[in-house]
C-alpha positions as CSV (number, residue, x, y, z in Angstrom):
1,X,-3.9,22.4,9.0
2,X,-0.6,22.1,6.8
3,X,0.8,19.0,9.4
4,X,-2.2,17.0,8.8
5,X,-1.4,17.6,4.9
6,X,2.2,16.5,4.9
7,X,1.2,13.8,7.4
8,X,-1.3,12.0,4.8
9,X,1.2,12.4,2.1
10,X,4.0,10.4,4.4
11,X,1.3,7.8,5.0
12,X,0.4,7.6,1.1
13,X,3.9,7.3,0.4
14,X,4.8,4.9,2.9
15,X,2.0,2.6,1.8
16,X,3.0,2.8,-1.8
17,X,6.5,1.6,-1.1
18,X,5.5,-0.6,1.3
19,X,2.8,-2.3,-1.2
20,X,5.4,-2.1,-3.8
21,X,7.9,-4.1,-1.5
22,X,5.5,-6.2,-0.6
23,X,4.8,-7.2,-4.6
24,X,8.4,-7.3,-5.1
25,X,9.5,-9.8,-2.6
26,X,6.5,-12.1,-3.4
27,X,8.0,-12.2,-7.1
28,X,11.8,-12.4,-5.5
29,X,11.0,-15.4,-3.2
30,X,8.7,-17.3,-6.2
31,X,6.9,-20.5,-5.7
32,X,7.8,-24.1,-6.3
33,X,6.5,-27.6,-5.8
34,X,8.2,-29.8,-3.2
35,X,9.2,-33.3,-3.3
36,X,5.8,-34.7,-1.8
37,X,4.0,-32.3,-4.6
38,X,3.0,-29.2,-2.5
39,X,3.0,-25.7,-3.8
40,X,5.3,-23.7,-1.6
41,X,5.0,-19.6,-1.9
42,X,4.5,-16.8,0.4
43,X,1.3,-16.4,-0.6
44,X,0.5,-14.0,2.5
45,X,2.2,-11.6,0.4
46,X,-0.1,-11.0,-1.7
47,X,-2.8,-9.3,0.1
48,X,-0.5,-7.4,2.0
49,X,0.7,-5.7,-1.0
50,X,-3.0,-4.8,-2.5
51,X,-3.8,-3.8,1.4
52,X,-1.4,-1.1,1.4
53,X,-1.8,-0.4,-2.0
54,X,-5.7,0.4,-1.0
55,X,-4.6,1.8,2.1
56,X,-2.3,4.4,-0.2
57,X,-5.2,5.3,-2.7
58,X,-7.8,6.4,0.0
59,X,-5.8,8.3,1.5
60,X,-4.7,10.6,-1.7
61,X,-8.8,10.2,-1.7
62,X,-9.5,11.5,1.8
63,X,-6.6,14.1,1.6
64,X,-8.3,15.7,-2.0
65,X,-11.7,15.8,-0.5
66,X,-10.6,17.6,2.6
67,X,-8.8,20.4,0.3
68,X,-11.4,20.9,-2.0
69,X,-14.5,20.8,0.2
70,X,-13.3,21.3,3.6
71,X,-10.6,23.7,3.5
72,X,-12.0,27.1,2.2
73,X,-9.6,29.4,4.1
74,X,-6.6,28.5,1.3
């Protein structure tokens, strides 16, 4: 079905930009050391942004694999 097609492509998108956001902020915020000598950064960031990233990639993956094996009829 072509909605299925455009839907996967908003979610690969939207995972992309979110991952990239994500990345981005983690490098806006930064990371310092605190007066009592603790590392302070949003750390959480991080695997967020490779989470969507991953997310984004499969599926492009899932999306190529249903057009070339599963959808004959195009």
């Amino acid at each position: 079905m072509i909605i299925k097609k455009y839907v996967l492509n908003k979610v690969a998108i939207s995972c992309w930009v979110l991952s990239g956001l994500f990345l981005i902020i983690y490098k806006a915020i930064g990371s310092y050391v605190d007066n009592e000598g603790i590392l302070v950064e949003p750390f959480f960031l991080i695997p967020f942004g490779y989470l969507f990233l991953f997310i984004g990639i499969t599926s492009v993956l899932i999306q190529c694999v249903n057009n070339k094996f599963f959808n004959k009829h195009l």
